[in-house]
C-alpha positions in Angstrom: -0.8 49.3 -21.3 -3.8 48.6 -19.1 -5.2 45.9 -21.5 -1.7 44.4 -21.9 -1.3 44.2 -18.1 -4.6 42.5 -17.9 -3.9 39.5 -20.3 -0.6 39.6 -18.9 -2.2 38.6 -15.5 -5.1 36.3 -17.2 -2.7 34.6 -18.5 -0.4 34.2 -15.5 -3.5 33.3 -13.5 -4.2 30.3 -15.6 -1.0 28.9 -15.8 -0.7 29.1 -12.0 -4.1 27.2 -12.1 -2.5 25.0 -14.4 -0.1 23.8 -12.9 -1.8 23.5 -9.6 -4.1 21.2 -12.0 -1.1 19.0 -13.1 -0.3 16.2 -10.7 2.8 16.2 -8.6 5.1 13.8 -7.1 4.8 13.8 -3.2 7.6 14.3 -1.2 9.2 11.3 1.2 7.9 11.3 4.2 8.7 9.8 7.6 6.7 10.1 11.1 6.0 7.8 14.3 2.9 7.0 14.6 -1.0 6.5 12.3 -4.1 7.4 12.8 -5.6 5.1 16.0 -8.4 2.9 16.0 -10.2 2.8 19.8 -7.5 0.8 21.1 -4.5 -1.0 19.7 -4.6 -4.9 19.8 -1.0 -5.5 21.6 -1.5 -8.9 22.9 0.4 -11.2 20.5 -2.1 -13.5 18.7 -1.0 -16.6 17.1 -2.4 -16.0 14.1 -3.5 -12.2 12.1 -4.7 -11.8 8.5 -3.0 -9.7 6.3 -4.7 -8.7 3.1 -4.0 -6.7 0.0 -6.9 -4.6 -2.2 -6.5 -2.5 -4.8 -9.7 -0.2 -4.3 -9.8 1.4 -7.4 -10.9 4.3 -5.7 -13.7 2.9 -4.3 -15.3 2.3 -7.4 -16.7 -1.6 -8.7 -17.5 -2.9 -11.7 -21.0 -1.7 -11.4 -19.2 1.7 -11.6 -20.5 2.6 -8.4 -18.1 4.3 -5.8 -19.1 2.5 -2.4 -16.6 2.4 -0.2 -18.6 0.5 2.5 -18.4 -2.5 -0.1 -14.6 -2.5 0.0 -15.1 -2.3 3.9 -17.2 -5.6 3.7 -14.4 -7.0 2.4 -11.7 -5.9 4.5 -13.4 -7.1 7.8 -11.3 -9.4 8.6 -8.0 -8.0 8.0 -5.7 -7.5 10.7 -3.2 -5.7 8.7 -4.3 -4.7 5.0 -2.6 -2.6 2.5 -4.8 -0.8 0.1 -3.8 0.8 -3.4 -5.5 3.4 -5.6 -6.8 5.3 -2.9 -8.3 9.1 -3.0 -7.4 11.1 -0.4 -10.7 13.2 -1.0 -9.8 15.9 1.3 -11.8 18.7 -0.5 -15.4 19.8 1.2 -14.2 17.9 4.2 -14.6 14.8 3.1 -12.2 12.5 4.4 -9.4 10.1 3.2 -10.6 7.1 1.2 -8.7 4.9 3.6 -10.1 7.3 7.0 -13.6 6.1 5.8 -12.9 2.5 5.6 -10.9 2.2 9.0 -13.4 4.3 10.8 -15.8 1.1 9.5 -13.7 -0.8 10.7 -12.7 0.1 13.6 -8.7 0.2 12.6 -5.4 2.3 12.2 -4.7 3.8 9.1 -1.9 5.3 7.4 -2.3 7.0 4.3 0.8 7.5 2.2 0.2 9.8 -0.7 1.9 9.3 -4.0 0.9 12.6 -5.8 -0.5 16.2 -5.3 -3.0 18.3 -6.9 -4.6 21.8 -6.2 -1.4 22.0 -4.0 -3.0 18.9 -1.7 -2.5 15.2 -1.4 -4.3 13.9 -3.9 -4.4 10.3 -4.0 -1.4 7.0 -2.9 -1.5 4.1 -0.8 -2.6 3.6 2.9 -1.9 0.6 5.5 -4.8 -1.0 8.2 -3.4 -2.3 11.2 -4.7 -3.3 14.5 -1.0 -3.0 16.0 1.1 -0.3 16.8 3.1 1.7 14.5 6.5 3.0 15.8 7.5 4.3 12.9 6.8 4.4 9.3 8.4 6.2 6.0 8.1 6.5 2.3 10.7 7.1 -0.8 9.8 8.1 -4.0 10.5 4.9 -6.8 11.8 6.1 -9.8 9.4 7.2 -12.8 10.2 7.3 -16.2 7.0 8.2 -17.2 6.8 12.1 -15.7 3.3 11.8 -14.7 3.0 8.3 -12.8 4.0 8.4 -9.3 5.0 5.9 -7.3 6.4 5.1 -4.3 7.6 2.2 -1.6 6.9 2.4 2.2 8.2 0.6 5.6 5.9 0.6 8.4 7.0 -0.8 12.1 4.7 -2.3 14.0 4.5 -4.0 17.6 2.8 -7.4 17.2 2.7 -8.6 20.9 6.5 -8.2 21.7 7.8 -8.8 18.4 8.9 -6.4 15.4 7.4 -7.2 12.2 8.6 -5.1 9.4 5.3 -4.3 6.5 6.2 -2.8 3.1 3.8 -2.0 0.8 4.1 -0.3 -2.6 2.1 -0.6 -6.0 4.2 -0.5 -9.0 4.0 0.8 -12.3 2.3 -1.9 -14.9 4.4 -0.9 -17.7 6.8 2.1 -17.1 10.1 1.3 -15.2 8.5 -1.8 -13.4 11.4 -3.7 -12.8 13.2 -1.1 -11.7 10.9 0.1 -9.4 10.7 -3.7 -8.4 14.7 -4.2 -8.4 14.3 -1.1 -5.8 11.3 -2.8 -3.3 13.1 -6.2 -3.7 16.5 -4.6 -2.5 14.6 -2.7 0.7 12.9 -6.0 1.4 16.3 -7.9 2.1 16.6 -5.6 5.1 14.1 -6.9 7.1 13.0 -9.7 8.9 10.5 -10.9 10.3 8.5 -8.6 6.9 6.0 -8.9 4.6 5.8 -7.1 1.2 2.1 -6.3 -0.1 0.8 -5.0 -2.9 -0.4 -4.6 -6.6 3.0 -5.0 -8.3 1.5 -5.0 -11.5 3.8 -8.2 -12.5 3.3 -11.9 -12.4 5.0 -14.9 -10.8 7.0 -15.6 -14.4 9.1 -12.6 -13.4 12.9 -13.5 -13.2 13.1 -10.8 -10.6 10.0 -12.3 -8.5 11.3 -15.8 -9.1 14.5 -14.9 -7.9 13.3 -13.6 -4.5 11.0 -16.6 -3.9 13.9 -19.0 -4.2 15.8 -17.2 -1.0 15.8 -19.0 2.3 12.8 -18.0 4.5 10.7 -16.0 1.7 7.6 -17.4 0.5 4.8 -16.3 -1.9 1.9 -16.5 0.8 -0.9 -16.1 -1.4 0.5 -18.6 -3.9 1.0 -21.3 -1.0 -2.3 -20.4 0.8 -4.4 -20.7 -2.6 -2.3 -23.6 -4.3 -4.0 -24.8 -7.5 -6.9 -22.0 -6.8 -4.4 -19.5 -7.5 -4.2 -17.4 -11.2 -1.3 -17.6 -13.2 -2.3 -13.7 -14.1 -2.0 -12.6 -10.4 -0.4 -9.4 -10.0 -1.5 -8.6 -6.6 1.2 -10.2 -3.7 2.0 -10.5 -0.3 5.4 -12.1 0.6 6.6 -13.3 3.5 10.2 -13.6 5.5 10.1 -15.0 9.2 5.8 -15.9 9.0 4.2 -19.2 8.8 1.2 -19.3 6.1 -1.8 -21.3 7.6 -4.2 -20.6 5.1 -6.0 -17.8 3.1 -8.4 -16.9 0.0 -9.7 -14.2 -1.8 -12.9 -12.4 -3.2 -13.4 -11.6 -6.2 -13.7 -8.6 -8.3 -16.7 -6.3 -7.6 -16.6 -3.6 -5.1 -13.4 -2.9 -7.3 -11.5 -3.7 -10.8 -9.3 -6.1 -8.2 -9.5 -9.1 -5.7 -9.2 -8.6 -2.5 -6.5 -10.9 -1.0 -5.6 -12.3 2.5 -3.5 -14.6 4.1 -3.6 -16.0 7.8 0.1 -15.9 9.1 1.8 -15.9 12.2 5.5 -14.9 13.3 8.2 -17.7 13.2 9.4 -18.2 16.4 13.0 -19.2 15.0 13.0 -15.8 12.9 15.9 -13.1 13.8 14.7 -9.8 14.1 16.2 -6.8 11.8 16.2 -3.7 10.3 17.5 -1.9 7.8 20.7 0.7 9.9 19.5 3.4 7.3 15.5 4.0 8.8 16.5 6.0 11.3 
């Protein structure tokens, strides 16, 4: 009996450490403020850069993991969302996206899209030098089981004005245009708003197509990079209610992706909105 008890409990033990192993979805989430830089930029500029970098974890093509590289890049980014980020949280290291804002000098959120060891494992994360009143996150759907994604809305106070940031990266092959069908349905609530991220699909899409022909939205890297811009792109930032005056990119190397920006500024003709249900 004793030796049945013990492999009972071996073998309980390590499928308790198995699962913990196994990825799992995060949760939605919701709160009211990020993580605060030294102080907020609340005077309303007339122009901001937002950019959009898939960080690969910190890792380049060199296959070295230096996240003051994808810092470098990022230093002129006003608002920023970042994809394929570690949270990195065991032995007290901190959040991929901690280490670049503390760089920096800028907020961060980090928005988690799976858990391991029973801790955020890795997700998504926004840098912003404005407010955030409030923020949340819903899962997207998954097919897949073991791919998590999700989308989030982020409020922030530029100068006196509401401008609405989503930012997401999608599936590249599992469920993508639902998962799209899903971000392009949340980004109809807002206005002024600007959708960022790797969304693993190019400007061919029917679904992408669609949204760029609506009044008021415009591919801003596409106009900012005109002829310069890849036909293969699958990183975006879209705009409703912003003028694009300008933008570029850098290329791969401190990661597998570019890193994107754009120089915008709020419309002043745009009407501000929300969607009633983030409350």
């Amino acid at each position: 009996m004793t030796t049945v008890l013990a492999v009972s409990v071996v073998v309980l033990a390590l499928a308790l450490l198995g699962a913990a192993y196994v990825a799992h979805p995060a949760p939605a989430a919701f709160g009211s403020a990020v993580n605060p830089p030294s102080a907020w930029l609340k005077d309303a500029p007339p122009e901001f850069v937002i950019g959009t970098f898939n960080i690969h974890g910190g890792r380049g093509l060199d296959g070295i993991r230096d996240l003051q590289r994808c810092a470098v890049e990022l230093r002129n980014a006003d608002i920023a969302a970042l994809q394929e980020v570690h949270a990195d949280t065991w032995f007290g290291r901190p959040c991929q996206a901690d280490s670049i804002a503390a760089s920096l000098n800028i907020g961060w959120l980090f928005a988690p899209t799976r858990r391991r060891w029973f801790r955020d494992y890795r997700g998504n994360a926004l840098l912003t030098r404005f407010p955030v009143t409030e923020w949340q996150s819903e899962p997207l759907v998954d097919i897949s089981g073991h791919s998590f994604r999700i989308l989030t809305v982020a409020r922030l106070q530029v100068g006196g004005r509401e401008l609405w940031v989503l930012f997401t990266h999608l599936h590249p092959r599992l469920a993508t245009a639902q998962q799209l069908r899903t971000v392009i349905s949340r980004f109809r609530n807002y206005n002024p708003a600007v959708l960022i991220g790797d969304l693993n699909t190019t400007r061919g899409d029917q679904q992408l197509r669609a949204l760029l022909a609506e009044d008021g939205v415009t591919d801003a890297l596409g106009s900012a990079l005109g002829d310069k811009d890849r036909a293969d792109r699958i990183d975006w930032i879209i705009t409703r209610g912003l003028e694009i005056n300008g933008g570029g990119w850098i290329a791969a190397g401190a990661s597998d992706h570019p890193y994107y920006w754009v120089q915008a500024g709020i419309r002043m003709t745009s009407q501000p909105g929300g969607a009633d249900d983030f409350e």
